[in-house]
N, C-alpha and C positions, 0 to 999 in steps of 0.2 A: 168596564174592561173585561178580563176575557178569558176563558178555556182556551187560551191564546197562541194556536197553533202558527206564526206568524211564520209566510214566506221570508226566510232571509236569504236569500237566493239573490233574488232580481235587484234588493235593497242592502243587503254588503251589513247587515245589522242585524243584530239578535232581538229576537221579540221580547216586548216587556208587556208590564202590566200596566204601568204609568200610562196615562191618557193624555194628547196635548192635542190644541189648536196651531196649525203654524200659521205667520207673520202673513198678512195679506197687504199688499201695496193695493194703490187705487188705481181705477181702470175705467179708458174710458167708451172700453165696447159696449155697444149697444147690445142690448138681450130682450127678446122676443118676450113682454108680459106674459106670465103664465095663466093660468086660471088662479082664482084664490083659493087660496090652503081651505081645506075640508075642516068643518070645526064639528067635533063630535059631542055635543053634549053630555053624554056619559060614555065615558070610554068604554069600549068592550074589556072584557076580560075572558081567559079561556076556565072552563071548567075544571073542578082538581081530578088530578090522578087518582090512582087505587090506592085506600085507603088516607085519603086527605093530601097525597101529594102536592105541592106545588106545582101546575102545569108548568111548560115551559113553550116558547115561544120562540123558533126559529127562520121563519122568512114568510112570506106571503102563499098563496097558491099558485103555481105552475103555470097553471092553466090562463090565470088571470089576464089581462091588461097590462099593458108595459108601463108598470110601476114600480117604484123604487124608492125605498128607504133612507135616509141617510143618519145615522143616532152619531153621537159627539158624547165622547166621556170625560166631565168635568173633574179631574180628579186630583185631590189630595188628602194624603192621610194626614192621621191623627198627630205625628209628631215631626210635622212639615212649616210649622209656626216658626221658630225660629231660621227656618230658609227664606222664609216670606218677605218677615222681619228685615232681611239683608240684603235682599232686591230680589229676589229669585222670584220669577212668576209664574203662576201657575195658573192664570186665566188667560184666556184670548178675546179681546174686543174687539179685533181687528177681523176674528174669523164672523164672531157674530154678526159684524157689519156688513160683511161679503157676500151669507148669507140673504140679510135683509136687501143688500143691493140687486141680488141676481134673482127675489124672490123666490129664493128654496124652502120650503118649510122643512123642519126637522126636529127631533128628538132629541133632546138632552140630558143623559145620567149623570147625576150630580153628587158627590159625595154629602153629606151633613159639612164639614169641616171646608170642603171650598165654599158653602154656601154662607159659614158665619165671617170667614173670610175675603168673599167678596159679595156682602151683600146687596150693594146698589147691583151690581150685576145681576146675581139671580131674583132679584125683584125686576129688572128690566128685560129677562128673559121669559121671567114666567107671566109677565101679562101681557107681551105681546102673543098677539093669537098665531104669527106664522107658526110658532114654538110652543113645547110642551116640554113638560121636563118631567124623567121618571127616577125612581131611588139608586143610587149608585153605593146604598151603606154610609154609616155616618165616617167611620174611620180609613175605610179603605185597606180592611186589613181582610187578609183570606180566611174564607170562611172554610175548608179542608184544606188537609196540608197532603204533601207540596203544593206547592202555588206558585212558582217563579222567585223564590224568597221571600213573598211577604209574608211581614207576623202575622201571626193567625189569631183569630177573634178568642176571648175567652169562651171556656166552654160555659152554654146554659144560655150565652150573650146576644145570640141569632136574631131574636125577635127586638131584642132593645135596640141593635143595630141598625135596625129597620126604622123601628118606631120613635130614636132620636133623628133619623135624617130625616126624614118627614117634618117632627116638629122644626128644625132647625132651617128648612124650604122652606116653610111657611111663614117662618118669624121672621123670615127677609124679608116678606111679601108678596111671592110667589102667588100666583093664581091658577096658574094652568098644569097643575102638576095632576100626574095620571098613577094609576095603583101597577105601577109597572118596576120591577129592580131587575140590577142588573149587579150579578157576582165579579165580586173582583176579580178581577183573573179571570175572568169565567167559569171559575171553579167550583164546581158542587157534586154531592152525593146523595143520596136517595134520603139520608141521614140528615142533612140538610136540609134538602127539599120538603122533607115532614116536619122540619122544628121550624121553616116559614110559615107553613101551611096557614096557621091560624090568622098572620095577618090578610090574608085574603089577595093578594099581588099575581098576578103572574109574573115569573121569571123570564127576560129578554136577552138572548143570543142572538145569534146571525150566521149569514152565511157566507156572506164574501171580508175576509179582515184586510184592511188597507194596506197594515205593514206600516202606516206610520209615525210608530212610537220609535223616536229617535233616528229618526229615517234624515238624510242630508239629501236625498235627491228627490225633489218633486214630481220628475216624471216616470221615475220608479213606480212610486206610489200610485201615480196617477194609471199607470197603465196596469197594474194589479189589480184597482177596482175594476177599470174599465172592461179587462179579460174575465174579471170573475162577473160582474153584470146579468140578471137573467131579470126577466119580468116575475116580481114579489120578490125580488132580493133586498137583501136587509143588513148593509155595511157598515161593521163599525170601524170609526175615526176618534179623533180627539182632539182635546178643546186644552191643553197645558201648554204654553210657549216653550215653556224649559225642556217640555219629553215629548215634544212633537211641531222642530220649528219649520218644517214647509207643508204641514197638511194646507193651509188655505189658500199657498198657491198650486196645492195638487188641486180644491175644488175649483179653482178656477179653470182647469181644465177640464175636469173630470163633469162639471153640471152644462156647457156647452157640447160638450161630447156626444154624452146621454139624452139632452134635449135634441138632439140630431139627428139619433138614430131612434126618435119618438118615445121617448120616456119620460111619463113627468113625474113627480117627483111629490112624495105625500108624508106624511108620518108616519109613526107606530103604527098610532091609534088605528089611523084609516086603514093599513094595509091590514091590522090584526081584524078590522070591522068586513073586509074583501072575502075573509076566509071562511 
């Protein structure tokens, strides 16, 4: 999630940092096989900044191929357990299947805390190859303040943040997880950016944001991607039913669209390898 500058304009809703998947129904359009997803054996990462910064990483090259990003922010904090507990979801099966059905590969930042949560899940995401999955923090709490109201990580805490979502991807079973995170909220400072440093990650932004965290209309959504769209764009969406229940009927329009006007559609990994 995200430095979350969210259009609420065209969507009638305030930008959050909560990340969700909306509900996808089944469909029985035909879609044009794509090529298969680009498998990188060692992800790229970008170089650090001055004096050990954290790089950061916001869209493709310009110049590039009409290709297109799509990341999904799996996201629940740390004291989100007893909502779970009580039916509240915070996973989407239904986006990942929609995915796999329209063959789109994509990007998934994953908190630590959805990942012990719904384990079968990110073990089923991270070894399929269309999919990779990068750090979205264990707690999902802002690492600078303000952030949109969320708590903010203890001081000193930065790097264990890190290095519990990791372990915590992995002990589901994950396999395709890439040295990439991604700030709650989007939120970080230079401050930050050197207390990452050491784990060695580049940091993942974007440039086009969907708008649909909490969003009720799917063609809202869908036509903010669609407008914001350039060849090496890199949009975030989200993967929570509860804070985002029509992203995956916005992708259903949104990857017919885009496959139309000749863009296929890659990963991170690939687009960060483009650059």
């Amino acid at each position: 999630m995200i430095r979350f500058a969210y259009k609420a304009v065209a969507l009638g809703v305030l930008g959050t940092v909560l990340v969700g998947c909306g509900r996808a129904q089944p469909t029985s359009t035909a879609v044009e096989r794509p090529p298969a997803p680009h498998v990188t054996e060692k992800p790229p990462v970008m170089a650090p900044g001055p004096g050990g910064l954290t790089p950061v990483f916001k869209r493709g090259p310009q110049q590039a191929a009409k290709v297109v990003a799509l990341s999904f922010d799996a996201d629940m904090t740390a004291d989100q357990g007893p909502r779970a507990a009580a039916g509240e979801h915070f996973d989407n099966p239904e986006l990942i299947a929609l995915l796999r059905r329209l063959k789109v590969p994509a990007t998934v930042f994953m908190t630590g805390r959805w990942a012990e949560e719904y384990p079968d899940q990110a073990r089923s995401i991270g070894t399929d190859p269309l999919f990779e999955i990068g750090n979205h923090s264990y707690s999902h709490y802002a690492f600078t303040t303000p952030c949109y109201g969320l708590p903010t990580v203890a001081e000193g805490a930065v790097r264990e943040e890190v290095q519990r979502a990791f372990g915590a991807i992995r002990a589901a079973g994950a396999r395709n997880v890439v040295p990439y995170f991604r700030f709650p909220g989007g939120c970080y400072d230079d401050a930050t950016l050197r207390a990452l440093g050491p784990e060695k990650v580049t940091a993942v932004q974007w440039d086009v944001v969907s708008g649909d965290a909490f969003a009720t209309d799917a063609d809202a959504v869908a036509e903010q991607v669609l407008d914001g769209v350039r060849p090496g764009s890199l949009v975030v969406m989200h993967c929570t039913r509860s804070a985002a229940p029509v992203t995956a009927e916005a992708v259903r329009r949104v990857v017919p669209e885009l496959r139309k006007r000749g863009y296929r559609f890659v990963k991170v990994s690939e687009l960060m390898a483009a650059g």
